[in-house]
N, CA and C of each residue as an Amber inpcrd file, in Angstrom:
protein
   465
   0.8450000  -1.1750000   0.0000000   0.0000000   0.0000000   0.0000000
   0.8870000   1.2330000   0.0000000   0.3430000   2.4430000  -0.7510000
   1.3140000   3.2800000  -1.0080000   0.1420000   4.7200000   0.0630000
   1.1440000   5.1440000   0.8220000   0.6830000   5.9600000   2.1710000
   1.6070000   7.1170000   1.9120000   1.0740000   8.6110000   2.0600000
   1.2870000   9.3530000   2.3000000   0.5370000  10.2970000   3.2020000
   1.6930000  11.3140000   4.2900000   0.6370000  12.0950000   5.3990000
   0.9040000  13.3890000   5.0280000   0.2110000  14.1290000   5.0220000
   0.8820000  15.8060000   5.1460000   0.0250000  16.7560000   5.8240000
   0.2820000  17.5710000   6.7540000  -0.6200000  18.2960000   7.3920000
  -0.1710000  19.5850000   6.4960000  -1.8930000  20.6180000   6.0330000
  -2.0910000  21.2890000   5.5660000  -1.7300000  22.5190000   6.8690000
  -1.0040000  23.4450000   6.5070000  -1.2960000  24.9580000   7.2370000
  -2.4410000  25.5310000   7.8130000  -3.5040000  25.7300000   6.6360000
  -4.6280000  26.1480000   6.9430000  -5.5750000  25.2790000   7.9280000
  -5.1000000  24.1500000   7.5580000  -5.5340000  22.8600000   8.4640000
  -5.0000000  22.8800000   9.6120000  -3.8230000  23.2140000  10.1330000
  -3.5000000  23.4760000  11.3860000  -3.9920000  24.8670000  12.1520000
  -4.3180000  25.6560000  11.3770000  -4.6140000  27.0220000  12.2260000
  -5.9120000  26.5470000  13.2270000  -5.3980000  27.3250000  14.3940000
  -5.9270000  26.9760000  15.6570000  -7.8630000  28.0430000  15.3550000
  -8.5100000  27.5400000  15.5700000  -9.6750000  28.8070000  15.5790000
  -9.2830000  30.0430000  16.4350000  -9.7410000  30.9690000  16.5010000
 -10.1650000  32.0650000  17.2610000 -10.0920000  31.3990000  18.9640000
  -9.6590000  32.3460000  19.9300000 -10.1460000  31.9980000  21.0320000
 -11.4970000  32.6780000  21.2420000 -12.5970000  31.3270000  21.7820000
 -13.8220000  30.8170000  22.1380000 -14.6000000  30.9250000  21.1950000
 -13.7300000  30.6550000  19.5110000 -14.8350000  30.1430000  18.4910000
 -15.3340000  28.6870000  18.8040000 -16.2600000  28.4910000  18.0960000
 -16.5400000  27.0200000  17.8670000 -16.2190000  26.4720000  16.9970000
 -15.9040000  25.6520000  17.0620000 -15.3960000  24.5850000  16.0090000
 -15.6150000  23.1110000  16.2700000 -16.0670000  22.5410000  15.0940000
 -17.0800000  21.3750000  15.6890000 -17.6510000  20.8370000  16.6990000
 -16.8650000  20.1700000  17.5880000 -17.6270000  19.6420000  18.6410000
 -16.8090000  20.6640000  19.9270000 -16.1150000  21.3870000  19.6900000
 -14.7100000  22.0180000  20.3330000 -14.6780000  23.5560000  20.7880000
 -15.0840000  24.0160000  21.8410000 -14.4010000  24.6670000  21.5720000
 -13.4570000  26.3360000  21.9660000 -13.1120000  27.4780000  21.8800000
 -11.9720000  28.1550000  22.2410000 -10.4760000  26.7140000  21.8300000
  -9.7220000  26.4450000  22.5060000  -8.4770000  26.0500000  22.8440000
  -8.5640000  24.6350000  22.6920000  -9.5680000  24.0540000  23.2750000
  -9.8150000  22.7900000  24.0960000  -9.2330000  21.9580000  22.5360000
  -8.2880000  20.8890000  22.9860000  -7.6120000  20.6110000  21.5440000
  -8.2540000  19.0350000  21.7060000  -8.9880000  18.9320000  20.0450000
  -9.3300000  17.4590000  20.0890000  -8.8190000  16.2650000  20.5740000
  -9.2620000  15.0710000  20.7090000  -8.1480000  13.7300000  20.8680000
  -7.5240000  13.4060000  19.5940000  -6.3390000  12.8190000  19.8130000
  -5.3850000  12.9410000  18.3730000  -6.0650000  11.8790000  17.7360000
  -5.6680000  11.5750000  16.6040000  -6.3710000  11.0720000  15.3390000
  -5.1840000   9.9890000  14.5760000  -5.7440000   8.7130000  14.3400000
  -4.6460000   7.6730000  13.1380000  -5.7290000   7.1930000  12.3140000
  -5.8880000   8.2750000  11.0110000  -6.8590000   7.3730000  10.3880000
  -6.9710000   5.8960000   9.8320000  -5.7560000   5.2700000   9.8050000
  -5.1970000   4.0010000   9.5590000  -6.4790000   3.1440000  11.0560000
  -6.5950000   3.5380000  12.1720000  -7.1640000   2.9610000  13.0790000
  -8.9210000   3.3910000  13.0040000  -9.2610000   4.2800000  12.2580000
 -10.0780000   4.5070000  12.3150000 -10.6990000   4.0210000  11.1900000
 -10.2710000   3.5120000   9.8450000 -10.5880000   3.0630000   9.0240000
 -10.9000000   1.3170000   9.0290000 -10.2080000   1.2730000   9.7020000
  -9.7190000  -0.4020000  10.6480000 -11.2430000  -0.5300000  11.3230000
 -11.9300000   0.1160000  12.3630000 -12.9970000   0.5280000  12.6690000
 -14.1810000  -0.0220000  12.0460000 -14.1690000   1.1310000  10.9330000
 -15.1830000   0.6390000  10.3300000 -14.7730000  -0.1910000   9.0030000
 -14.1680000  -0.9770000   8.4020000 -14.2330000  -2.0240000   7.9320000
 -14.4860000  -3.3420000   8.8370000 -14.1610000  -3.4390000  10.2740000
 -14.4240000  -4.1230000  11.2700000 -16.2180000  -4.0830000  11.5670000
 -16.4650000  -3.1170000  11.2360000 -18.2030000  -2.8750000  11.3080000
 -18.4780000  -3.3400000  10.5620000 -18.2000000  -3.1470000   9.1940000
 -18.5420000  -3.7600000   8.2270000 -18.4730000  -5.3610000   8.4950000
 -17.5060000  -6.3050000   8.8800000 -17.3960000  -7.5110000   8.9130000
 -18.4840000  -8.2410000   9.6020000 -19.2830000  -7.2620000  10.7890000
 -19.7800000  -7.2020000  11.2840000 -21.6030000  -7.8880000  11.0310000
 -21.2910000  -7.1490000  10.0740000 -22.6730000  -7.2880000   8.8140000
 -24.3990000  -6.3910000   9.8300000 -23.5990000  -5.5860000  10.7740000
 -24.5030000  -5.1610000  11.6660000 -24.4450000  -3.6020000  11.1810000
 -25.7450000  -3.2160000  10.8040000 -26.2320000  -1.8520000  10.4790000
 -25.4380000  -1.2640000  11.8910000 -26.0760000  -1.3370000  12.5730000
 -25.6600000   0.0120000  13.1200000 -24.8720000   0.2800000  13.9620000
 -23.7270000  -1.0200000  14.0530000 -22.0490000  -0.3670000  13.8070000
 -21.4020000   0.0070000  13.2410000 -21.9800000  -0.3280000  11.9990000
 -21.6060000   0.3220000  10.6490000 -21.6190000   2.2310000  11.1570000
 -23.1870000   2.2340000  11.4600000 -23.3740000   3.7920000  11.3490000
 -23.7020000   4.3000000  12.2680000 -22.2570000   3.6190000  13.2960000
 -22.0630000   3.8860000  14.7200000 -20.5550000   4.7770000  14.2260000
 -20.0960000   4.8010000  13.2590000 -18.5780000   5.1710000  12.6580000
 -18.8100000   6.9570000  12.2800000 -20.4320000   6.9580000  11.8740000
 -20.6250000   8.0870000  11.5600000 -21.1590000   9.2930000  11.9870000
 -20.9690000  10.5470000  12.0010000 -21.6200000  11.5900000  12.6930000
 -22.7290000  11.4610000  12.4490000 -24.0590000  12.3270000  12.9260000
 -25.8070000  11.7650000  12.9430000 -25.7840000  13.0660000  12.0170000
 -24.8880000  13.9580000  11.0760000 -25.0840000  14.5760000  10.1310000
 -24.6610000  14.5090000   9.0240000 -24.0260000  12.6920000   9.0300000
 -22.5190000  12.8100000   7.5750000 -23.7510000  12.4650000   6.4970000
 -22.8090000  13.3260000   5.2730000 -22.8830000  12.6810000   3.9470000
 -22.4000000  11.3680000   3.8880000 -22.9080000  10.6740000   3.0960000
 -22.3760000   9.3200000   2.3920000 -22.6840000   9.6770000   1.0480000
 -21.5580000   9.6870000  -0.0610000 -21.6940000   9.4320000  -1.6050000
 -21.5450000   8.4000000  -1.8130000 -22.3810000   6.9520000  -1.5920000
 -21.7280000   5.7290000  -2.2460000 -21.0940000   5.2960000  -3.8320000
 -20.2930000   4.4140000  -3.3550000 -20.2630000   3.8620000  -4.7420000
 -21.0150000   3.5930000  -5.9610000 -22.1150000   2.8780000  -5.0310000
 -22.9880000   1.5150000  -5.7560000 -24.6670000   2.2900000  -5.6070000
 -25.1520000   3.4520000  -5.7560000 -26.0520000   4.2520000  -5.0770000
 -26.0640000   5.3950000  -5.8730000 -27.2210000   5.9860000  -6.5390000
 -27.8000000   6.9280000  -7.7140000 -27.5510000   8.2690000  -6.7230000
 -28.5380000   8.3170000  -5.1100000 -28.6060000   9.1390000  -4.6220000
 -27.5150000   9.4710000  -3.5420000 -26.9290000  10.7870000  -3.0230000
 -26.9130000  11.0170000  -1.5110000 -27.0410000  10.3900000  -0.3150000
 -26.3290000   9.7700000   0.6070000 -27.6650000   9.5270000   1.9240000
 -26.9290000  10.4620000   3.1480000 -27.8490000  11.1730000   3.8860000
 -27.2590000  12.2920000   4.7300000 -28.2920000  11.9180000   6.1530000
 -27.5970000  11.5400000   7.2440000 -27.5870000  11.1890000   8.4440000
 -27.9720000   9.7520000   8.5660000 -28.0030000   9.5050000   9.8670000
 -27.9550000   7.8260000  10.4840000 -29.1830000   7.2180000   9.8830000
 -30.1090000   7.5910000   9.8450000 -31.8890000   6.5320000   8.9060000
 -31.1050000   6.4290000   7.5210000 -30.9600000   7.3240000   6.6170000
 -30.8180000   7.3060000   5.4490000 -29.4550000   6.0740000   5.0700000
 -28.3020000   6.6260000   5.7810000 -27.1000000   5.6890000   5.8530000
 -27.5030000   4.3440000   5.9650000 -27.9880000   4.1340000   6.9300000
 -28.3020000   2.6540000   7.4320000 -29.3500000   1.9200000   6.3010000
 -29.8030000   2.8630000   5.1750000 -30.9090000   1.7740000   4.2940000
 -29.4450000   1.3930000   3.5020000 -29.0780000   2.2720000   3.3030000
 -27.7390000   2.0760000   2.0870000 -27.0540000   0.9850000   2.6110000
 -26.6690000   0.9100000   3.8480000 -25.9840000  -0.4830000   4.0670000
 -26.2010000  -1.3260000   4.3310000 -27.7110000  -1.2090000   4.3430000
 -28.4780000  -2.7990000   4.5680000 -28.1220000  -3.7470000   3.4290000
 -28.0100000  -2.8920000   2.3860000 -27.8270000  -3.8050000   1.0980000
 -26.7950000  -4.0990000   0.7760000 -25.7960000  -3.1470000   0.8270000
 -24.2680000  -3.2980000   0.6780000 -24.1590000  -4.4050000   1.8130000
 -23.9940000  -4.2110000   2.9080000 -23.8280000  -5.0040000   3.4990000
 -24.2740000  -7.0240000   3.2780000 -24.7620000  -7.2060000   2.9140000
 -25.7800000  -8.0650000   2.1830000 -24.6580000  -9.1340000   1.7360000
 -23.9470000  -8.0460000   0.8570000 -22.8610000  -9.2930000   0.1840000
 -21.4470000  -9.1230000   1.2090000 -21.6080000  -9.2220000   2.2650000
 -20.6200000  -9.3290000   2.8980000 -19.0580000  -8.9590000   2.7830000
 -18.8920000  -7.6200000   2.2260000 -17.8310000  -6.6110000   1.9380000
 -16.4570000  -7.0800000   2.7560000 -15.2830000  -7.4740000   2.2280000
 -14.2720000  -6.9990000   2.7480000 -13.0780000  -6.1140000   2.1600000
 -13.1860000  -4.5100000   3.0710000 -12.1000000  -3.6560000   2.2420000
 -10.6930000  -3.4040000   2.7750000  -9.8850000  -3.4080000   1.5230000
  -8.6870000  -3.0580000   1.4670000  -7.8500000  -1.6650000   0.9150000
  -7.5720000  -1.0830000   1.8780000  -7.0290000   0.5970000   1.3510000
  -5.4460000  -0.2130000   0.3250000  -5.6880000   0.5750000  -0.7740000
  -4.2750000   0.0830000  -1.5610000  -3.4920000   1.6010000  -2.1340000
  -3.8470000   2.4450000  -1.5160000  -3.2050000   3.9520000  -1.4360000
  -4.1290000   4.8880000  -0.7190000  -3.1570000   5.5290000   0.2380000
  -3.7940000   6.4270000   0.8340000  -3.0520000   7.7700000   0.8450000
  -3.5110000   8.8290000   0.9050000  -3.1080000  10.1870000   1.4530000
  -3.6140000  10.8600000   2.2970000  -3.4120000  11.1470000   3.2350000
  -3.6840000  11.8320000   4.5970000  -3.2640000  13.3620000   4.5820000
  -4.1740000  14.2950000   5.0990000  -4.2620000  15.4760000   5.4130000
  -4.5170000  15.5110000   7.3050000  -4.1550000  16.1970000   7.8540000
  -4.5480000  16.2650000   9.2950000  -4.3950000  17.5980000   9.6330000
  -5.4710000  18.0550000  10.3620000  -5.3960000  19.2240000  10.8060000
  -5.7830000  19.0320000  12.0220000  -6.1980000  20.5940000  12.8380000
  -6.5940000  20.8750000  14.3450000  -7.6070000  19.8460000  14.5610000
  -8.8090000  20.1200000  14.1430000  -9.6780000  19.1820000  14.0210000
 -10.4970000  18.8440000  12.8320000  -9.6940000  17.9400000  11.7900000
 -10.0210000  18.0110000  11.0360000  -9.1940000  16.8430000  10.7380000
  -9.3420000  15.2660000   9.8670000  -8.8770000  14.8020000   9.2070000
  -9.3730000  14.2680000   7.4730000  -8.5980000  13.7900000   6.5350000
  -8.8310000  13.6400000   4.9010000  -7.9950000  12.3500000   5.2920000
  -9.1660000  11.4230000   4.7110000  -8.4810000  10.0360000   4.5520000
  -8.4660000  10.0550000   2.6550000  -7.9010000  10.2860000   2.0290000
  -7.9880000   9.8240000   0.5860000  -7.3550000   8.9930000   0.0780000
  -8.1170000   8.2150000  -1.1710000  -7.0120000   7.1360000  -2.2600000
  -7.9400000   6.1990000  -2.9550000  -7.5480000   4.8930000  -2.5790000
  -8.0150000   3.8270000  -3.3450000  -8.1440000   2.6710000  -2.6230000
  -9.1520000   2.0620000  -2.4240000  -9.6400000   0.9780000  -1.9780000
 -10.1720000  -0.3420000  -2.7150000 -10.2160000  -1.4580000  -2.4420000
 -10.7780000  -2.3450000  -3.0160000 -11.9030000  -3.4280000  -2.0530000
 -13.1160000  -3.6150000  -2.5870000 -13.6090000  -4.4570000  -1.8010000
 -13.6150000  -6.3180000  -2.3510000 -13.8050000  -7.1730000  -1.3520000
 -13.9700000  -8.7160000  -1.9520000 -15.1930000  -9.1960000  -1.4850000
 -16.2620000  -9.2630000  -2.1220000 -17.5760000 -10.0490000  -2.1360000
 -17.7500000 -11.5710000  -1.6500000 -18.4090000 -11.6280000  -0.4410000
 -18.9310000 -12.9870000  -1.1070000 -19.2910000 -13.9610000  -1.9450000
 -19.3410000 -13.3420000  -3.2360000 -20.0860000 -14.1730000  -4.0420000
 -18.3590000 -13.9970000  -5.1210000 -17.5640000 -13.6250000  -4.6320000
 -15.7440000 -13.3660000  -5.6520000 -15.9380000 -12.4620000  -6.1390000
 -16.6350000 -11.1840000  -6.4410000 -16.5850000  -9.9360000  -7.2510000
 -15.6590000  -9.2840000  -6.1340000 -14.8040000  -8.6150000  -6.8590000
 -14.1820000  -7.4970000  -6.4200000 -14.3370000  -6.1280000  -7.5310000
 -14.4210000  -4.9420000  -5.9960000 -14.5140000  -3.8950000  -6.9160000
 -13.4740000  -3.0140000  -6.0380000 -13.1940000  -1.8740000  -7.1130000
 -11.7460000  -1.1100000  -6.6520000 -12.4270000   0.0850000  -7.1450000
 -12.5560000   0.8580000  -5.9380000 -12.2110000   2.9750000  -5.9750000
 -12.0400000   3.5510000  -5.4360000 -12.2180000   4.7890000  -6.2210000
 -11.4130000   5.6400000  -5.2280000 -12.4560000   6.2930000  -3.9110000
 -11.9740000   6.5040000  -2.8120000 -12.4810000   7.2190000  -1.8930000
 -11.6170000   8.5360000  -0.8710000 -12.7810000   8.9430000  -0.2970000
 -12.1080000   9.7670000   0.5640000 -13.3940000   9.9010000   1.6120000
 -12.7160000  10.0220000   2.9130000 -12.8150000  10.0170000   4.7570000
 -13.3920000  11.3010000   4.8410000 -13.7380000  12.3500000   5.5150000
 -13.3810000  13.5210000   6.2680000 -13.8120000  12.8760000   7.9500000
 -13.2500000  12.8120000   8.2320000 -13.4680000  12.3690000  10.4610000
 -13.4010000  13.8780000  10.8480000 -14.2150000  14.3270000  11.7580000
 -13.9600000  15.4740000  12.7080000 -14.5830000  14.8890000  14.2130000
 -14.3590000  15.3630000  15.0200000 -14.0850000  15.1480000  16.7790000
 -15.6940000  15.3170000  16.4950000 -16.0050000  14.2820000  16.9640000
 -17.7560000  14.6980000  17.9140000 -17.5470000  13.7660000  19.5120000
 -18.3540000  15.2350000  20.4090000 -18.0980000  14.7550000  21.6250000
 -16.9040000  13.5480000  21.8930000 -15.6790000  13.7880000  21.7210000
 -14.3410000  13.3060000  22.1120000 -14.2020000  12.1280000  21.0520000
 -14.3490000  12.1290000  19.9560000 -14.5670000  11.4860000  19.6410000
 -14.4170000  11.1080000  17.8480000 -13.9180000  10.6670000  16.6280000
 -13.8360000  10.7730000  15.5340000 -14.5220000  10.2310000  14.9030000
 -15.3020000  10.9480000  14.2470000 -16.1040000  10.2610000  13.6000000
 -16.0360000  10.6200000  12.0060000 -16.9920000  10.0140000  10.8340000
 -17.0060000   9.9200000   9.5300000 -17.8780000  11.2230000   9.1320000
 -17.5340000  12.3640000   8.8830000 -18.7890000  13.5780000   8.2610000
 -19.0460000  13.2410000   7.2940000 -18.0330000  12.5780000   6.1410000
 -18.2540000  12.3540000   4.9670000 -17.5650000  11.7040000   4.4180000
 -18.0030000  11.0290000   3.5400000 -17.6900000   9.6640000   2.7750000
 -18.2280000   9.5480000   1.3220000 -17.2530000   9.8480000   0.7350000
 -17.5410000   9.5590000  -0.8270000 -16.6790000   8.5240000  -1.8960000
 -17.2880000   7.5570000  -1.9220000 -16.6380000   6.1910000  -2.9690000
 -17.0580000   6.0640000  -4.6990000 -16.4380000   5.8260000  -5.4980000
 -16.6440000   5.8940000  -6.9170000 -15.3210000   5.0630000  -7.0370000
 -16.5110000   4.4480000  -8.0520000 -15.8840000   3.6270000  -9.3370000
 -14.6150000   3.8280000  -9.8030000 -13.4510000   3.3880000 -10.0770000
 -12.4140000   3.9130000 -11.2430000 -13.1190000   3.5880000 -12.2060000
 -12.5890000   5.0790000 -13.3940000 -13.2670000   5.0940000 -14.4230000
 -12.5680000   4.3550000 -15.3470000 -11.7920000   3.7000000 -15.3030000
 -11.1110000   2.2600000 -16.0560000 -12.0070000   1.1910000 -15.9930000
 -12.6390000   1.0330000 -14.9280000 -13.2810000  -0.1350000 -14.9210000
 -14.3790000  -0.1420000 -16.1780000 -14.7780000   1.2130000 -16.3370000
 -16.1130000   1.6870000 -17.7450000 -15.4260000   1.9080000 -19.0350000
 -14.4520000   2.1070000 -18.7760000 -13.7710000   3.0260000 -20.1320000
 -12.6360000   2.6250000 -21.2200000 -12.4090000   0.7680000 -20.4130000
 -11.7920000  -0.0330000 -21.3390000 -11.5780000   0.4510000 -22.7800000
 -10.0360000   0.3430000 -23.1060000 -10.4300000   1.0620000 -24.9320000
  -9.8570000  -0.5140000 -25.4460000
């Protein structure tokens, strides 16, 4: 797996003293963050085949862009229909490049993943994380997975 980290500047600037900032806030500095463990997490939910550890990973306001999914799904009801089905074929994923951003409170999991089906289909794309601190805590705001467009665009 090919891993890279880099913390952004703007991503480190501290807020204002006694702004808010997500779950946070003036000074009070989040709990530190390994998205490598947090991704671990919820693919572990996933193994799980249980809804709502699955979307126990996520804030009760994240986006989800799925892969495999026409629409949006935005908070915990909506999430949880989406993975009733995904879940279904019994998903196991593998990050095979990542890039990491980390800030104050703020992390970017990005790259490429692959999943392995129950039934032997594997599918490979790209995704990206955003985790921010809720009540002490990291969670998924947003999650967006797609296709590589190789897989459509064979010449």
């Amino acid at each position: 797996m090919t891993s890279r980290v880099t913390t952004s500047a703007s991503m480190q600037s501290r807020a204002p003293r006694g702004a808010v900032t997500g779950a946070y806030v003036g000074n009070t500095t989040p709990p530190p963050v390994d998205v490598d463990v947090l991704f671990k997490r919820w693919d572990a939910a996933l193994h799980t085949r249980n809804v709502d550890a699955v979307v126990a990973c996520y804030s009760h306001d994240a986006v989800l862009l799925p892969t495999v999914a026409d629409e949006p799904h935005v908070g915990h009801s909506s999430i949880a229909e989406y993975f009733k089905h995904f879940l279904a074929g019994s998903p196991r994923g593998t990050v095979t490049e990542r890039h990491v951003q980390v800030g104050w409170d703020m992390a970017v999991d990005m790259g490429t993943y692959s999943f392995r089906f129950a039934d032997g289909r594997n599918v490979t794309a790209r995704y990206t994380f955003v985790y921010r601190p809720r009540a002490g805590e990291w969670l998924i705001t947003h999650h967006h997975s797609s296709v590589l467009p190789e897989q459509f665009c064979k010449v």
